[in-house]
C-alpha positions in Angstrom: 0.0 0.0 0.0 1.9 3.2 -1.0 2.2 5.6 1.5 0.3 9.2 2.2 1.4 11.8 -0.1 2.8 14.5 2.7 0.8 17.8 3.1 3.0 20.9 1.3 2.4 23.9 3.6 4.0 27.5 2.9 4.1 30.0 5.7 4.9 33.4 5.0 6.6 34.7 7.9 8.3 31.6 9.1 10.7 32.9 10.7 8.3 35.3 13.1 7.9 34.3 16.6 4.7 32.3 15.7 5.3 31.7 12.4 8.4 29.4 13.2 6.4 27.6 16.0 3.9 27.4 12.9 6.7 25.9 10.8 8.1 23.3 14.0 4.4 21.6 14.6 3.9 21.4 11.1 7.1 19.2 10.9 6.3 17.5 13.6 3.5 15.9 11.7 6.0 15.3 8.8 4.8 17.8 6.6 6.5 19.5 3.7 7.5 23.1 4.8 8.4 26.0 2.9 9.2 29.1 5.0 9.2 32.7 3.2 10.4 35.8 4.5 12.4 38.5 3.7 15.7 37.4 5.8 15.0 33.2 5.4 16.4 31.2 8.5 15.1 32.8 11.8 17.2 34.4 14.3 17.1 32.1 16.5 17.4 34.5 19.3 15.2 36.5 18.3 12.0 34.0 17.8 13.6 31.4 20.9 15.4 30.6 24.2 18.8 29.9 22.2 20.4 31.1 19.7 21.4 27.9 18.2 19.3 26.0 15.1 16.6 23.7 16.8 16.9 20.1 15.2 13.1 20.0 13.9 14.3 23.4 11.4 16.8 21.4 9.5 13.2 20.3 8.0 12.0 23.2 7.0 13.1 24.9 3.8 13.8 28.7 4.6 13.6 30.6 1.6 14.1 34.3 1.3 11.4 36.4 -0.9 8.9 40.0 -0.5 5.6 40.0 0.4 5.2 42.5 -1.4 6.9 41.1 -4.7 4.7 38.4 -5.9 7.3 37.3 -8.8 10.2 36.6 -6.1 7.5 33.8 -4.3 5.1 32.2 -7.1 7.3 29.1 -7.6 7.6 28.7 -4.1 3.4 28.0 -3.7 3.4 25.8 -6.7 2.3 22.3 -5.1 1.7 23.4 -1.8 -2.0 22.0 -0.1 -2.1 25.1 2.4 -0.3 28.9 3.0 -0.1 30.6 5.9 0.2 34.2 5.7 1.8 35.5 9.2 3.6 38.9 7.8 1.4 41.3 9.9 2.6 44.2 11.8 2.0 45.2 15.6 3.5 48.7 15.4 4.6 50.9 12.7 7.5 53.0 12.3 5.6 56.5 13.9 5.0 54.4 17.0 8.0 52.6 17.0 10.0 55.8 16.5 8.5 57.4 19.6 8.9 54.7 22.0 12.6 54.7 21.1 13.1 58.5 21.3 13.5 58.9 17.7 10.8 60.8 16.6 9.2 63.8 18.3 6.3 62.5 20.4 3.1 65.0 19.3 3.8 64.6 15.9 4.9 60.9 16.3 1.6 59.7 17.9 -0.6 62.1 15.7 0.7 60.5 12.7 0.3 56.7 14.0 -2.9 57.7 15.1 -4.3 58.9 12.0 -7.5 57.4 10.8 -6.4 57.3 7.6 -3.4 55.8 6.2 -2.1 54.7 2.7 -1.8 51.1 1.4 -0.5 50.2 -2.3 -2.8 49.8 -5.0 -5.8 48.0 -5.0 -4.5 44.6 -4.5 -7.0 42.9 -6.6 -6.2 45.2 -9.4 -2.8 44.2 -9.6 -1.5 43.6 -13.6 0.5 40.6 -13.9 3.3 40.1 -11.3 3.1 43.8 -10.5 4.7 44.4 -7.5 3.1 46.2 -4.6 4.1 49.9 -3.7 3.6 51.4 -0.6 1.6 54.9 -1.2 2.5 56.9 2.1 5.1 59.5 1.1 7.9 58.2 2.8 6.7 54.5 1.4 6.1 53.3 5.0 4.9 49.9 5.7 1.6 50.6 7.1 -1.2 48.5 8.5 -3.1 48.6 5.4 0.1 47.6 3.7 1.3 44.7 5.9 -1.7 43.4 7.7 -4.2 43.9 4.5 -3.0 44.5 1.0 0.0 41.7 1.7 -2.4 39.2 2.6 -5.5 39.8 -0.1 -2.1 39.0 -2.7 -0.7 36.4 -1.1 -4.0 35.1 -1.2 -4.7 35.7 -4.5 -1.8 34.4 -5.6 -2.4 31.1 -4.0 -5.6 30.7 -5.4 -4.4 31.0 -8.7 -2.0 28.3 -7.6 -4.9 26.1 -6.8 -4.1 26.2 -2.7 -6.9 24.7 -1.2 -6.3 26.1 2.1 -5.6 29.7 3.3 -4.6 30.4 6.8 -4.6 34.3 8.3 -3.2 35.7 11.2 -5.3 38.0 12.6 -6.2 39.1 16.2 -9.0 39.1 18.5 -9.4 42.4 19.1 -7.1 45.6 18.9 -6.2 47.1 22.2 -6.8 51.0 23.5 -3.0 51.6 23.0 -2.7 50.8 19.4 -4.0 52.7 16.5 -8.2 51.4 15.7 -6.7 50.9 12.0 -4.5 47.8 13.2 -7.5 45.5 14.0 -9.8 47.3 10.8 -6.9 46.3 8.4 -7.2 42.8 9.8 -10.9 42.5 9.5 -10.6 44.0 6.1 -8.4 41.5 4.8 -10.4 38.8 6.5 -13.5 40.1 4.4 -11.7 40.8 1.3 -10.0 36.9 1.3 -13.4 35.5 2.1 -15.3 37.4 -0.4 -13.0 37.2 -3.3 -11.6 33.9 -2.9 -14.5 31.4 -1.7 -12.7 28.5 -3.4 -10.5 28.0 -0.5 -11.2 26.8 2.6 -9.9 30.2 4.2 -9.4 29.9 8.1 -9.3 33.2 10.3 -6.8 32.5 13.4 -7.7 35.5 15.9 -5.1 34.6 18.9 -5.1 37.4 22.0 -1.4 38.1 23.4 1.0 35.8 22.8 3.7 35.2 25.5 6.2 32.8 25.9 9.2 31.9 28.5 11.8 32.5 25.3 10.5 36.2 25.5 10.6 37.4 29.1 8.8 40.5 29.0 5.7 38.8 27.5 5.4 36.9 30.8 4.4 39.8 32.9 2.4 41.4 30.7 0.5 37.8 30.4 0.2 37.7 34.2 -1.7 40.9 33.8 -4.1 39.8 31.0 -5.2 36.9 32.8 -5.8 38.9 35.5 -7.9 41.4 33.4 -9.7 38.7 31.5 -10.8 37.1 34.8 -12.4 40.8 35.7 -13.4 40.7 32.1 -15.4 37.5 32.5 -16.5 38.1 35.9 -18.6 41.3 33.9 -19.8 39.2 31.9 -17.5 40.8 29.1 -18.8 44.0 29.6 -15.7 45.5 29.6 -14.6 44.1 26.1 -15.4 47.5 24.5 -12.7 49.3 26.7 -10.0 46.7 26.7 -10.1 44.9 23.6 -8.0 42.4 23.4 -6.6 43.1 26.9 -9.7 41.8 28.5 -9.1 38.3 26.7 -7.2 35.8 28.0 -3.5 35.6 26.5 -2.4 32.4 24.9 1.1 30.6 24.4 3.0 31.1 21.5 3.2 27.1 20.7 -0.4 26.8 21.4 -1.4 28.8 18.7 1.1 27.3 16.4 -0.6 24.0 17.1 -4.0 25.5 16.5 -3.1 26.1 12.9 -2.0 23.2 12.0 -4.5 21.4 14.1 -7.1 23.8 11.9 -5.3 22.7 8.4 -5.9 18.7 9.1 -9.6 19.1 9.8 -11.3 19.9 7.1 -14.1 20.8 8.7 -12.8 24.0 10.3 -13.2 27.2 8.2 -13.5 30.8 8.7 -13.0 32.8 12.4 -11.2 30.4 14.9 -11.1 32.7 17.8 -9.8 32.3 21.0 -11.8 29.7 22.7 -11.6 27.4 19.8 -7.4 28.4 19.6 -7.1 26.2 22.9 -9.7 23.4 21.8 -7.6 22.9 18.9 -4.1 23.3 20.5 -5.2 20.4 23.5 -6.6 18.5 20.7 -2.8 18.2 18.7 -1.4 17.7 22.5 -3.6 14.7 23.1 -3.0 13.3 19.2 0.8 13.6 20.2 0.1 11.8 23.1 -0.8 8.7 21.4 
């Protein structure tokens, strides 16, 4: 009897904090896996507790391409059963520049708080392999660049690839200290990918804060989101409105890694896997691993 043929999965951003534990549970189930991002193999530092190459990544194939060239990554879909597009941004470079003293903090925060920002060009209007360009003056990589426009192509192109399986990384909720355009950009893509591209089993991950032991300074901030999703719940989530995100119980880093690839082997998951469903999915793949 010949064997299973193994699953191809492609996950943009592979070498992100959850994109690699994305990568590492996919292996684990002895799936094919292309990573592709800008800088290929992870810093391991960066993304883990060491900074030396785990075993399970020596079965991954990093590859380095831009998101928002769609000619540098076409050949690298061709084949694949599933992509995972885990590009998005938290913070762009206004906010970033303030907390770091580099930019002046009225103008800074005005800017990053602007309702309206600049993406490329329609995305779905793209001619051929055009690449994507950045529209903001100073050709920033906004929210509507990163967390929407590179995800509607990416999507795009893999439905012209014949991908039967979309993942996005979204987010529950956006949080009172982040711009309201980084949670609209993510629900915008969600819509665009579902509407445009119904082929595809398109699956919606919507994690809360990630933490993890490899990042110290999540753990605190963890501590306090469970603390405030407790007070959350205890409201009966009537405090959702004012603390987004914060009011929702954080999840582990590996957890949510599971959870997708949990989600890609049941084909009977589509559309918004939010928080609640994260975990169900994530003990599910603990106890298959178990057996």
């Amino acid at each position: 009897m010949a064997a299973a043929a193994k699953k191809k999965l492609v996950v943009c951003g592979g070498n992100g904090f959850l994109g690699s534990r994305i990568c590492k549970a996919a292996t684990a189930r002895g799936w094919d896996v292309t990573s592709i991002s800008r800088s290929g193999e992870p810093q391991w530092a960066s993304v883990s507790s060491s900074p030396n190459a785990p075993p399970w990544s020596k079965s991954v194939s990093w590859q380095s391409a831009d998101i928002l060239k769609p000619s540098s990554y076409q050949s690298m879909l061709q084949g694949a059963d599933a992509v995972v597009h885990s590009m998005g941004i938290l913070l762009e470079a206004d906010y970033k520049g303030v907390i770091s003293g580099k930019e002046p903090i009225v103008k800074g925060l005005q800017r990053a708080f602007s309702s309206t920002k600049s993406g490329t060009q329609n995305p779905l209007e793209r001619k051929g392999n055009e690449d994507l360009t950045p529209k903001e003056a100073d050709g920033q990589l906004t929210y509507e660049v990163m967390n929407r426009d590179s995800a509607i192509t990416l999507a795009q192109e893999a439905a012209a690839q014949n991908v039967s399986s979309f993942v996005y990384i979204s987010a529950t909720a956006g949080t009172p200290i982040l711009p309201q355009r980084y949670i609209t950009t993510k629900r915008d893509a969600e819509s665009a990918i579902a509407t445009n591209f119904p082929r595809m089993r398109n699956i919606f991950i919507r994690p809360s804060f990630l933490y993890d032991s490899s990042r110290s300074f999540t753990l605190p901030i963890a501590a306090g989101g469970f603390v405030a999703s407790m007070i959350n719940s205890a409201t009966g989530n009537r405090l959702t409105w004012l603390m987004g995100a914060g009011g929702v119980k954080p999840v582990k880093a590996d957890a949510v890694g599971e959870a997708v690839v949990e989600a890609l082997a049941d084909e009977k998951i589509k559309g918004v896997v939010d928080v609640p469903d994260i975990e169900a999915l994530a003990t599910k793949a603990w106890r298959r691993g178990m057996l």
